[in-house]
C-alpha positions as CSV (number, residue, x, y, z in Angstrom):
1,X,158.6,193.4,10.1
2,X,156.1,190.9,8.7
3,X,158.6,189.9,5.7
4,X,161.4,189.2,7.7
5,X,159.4,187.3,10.5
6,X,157.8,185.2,7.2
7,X,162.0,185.2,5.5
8,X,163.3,183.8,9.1
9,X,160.1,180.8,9.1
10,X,161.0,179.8,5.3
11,X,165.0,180.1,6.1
12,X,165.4,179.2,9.4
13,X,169.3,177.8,9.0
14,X,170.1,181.5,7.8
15,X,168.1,183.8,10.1
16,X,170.3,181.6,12.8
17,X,173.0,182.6,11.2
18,X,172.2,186.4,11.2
19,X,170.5,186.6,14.9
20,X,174.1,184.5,16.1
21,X,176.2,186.8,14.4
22,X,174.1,189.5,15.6
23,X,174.5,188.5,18.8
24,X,178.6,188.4,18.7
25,X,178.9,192.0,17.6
26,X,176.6,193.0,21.0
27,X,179.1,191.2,22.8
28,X,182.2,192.5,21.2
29,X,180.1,196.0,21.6
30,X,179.8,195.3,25.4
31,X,183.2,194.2,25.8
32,X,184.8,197.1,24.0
33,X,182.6,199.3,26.2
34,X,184.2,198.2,29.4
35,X,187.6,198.9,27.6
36,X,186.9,202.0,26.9
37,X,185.1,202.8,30.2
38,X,188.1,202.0,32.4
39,X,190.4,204.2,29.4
40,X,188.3,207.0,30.0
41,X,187.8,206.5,34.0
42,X,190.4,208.7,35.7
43,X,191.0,210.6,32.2
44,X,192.1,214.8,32.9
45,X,189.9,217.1,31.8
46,X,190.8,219.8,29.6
47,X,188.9,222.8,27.8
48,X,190.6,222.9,24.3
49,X,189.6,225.4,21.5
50,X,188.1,224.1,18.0
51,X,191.1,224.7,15.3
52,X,188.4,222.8,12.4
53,X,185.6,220.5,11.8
54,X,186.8,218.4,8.4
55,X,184.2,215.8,7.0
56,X,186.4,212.7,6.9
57,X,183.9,210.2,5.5
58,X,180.3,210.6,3.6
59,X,179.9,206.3,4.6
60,X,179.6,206.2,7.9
61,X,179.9,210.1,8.2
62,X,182.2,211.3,10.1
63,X,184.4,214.3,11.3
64,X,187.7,215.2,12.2
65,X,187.7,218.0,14.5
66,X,191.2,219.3,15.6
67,X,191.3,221.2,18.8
68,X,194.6,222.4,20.9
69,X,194.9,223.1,24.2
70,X,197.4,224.4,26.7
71,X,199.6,222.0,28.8
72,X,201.9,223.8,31.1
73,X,204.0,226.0,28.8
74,X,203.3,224.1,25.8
75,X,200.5,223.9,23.2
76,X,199.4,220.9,22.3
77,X,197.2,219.9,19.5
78,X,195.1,216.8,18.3
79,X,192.4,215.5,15.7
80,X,189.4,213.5,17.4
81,X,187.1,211.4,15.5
82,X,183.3,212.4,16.0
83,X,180.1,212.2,14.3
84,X,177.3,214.2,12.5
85,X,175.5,215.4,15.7
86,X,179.2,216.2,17.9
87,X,180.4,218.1,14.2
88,X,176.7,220.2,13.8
89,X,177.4,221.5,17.6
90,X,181.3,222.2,17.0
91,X,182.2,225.3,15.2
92,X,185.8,226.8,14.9
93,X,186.8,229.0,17.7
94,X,184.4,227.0,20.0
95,X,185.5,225.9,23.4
96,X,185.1,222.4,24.1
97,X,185.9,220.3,26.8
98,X,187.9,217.3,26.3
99,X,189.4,214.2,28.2
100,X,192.9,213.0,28.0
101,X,193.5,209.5,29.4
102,X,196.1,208.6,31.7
103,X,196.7,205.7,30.3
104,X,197.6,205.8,27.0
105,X,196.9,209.9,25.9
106,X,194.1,209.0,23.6
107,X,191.3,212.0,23.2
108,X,187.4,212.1,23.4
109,X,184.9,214.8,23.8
110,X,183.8,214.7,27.9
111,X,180.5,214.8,26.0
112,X,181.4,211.5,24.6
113,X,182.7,210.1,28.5
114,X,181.4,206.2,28.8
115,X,178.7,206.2,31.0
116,X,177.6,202.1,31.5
117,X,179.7,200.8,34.6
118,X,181.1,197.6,33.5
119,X,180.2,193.8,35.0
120,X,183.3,192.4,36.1
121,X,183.6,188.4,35.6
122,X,186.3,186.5,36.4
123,X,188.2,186.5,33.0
124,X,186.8,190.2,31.5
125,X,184.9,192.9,31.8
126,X,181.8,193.8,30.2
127,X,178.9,196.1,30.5
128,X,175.0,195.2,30.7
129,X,174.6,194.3,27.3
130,X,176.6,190.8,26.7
131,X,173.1,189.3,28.5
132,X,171.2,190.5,25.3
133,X,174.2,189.2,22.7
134,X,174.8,185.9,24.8
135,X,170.3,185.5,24.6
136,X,170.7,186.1,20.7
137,X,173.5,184.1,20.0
138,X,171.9,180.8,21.5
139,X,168.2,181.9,19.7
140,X,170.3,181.9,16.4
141,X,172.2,179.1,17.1
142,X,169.0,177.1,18.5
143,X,167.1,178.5,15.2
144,X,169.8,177.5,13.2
145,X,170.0,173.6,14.5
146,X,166.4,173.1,15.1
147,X,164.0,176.1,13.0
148,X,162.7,173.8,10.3
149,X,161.2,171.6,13.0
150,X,160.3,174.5,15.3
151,X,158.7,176.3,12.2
152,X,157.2,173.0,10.5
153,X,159.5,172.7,7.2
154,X,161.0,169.5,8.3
């Protein structure tokens, strides 16, 4: 912690740059959160059985998991997109339950249901955390303009 609080006073200009950029990708994160909130909101839930857990990437890892399910007379089957700790608890054969949106059919665990309400503002929606990216993109942009004279290098 001490190096990058001593890289940040000797390169203020780019430690801006990272804390601002930072920043953006909490509010995409918060944004995207809301989006997938209201997806998942009035979603059916299913049970489906496990079908197989494939490793799909090593970097980030992550799973495929194909389950199936009954709809009516048909049986319907899908691959969802989970990672290490979801895979470790999924073995084939397992039930599961799962949540189908209404919207547009997409599939997640209900394990994996969005939680965080979203803040609704008058052009978009976003949950809690845009306060914290919003606070770290002005710190990095302030640190950016003004750090060598706030840390004494100007």
């Amino acid at each position: 912690m001490s190096g990058l609080i001593s890289f940040v006073k000797n390169h203020p200009v780019i430690g801006g740059i990272v804390f601002a950029v930072f920043g953006l990708l909490m509010i995409y994160l918060s944004v995207d959160s809301a989006r997938r909130f209201h997806l998942y909101e009035n979603a059916r839930e299913l049970n489906a059985q496990v079908q197989s857990v494939a490793e799909a990437s090593s970097v980030p890892p992550r799973y495929d998991v194909t389950v199936s399910w009954s709809d009516g007379a048909s049986i319907t089957r899908s691959v969802l997109r989970v990672g290490p700790n979801a895979a470790e608890a999924l073995k084939e054969g397992d039930s599961v339950g799962i949540l189908v949106s209404t919207k547009d059919g997409s599939i997640i665990l209900a394990s994996q249901r969005p939680e965080v309400r979203p803040l609704n503002f008058a052009a978009f929606e976003a949950t809690p955390i845009i306060f914290f990216g919003i606070s770290t993109v002005v710190f990095g942009v302030i640190l950016a303009l003004f750090g060598e004279r706030i840390c004494g290098l100007a």
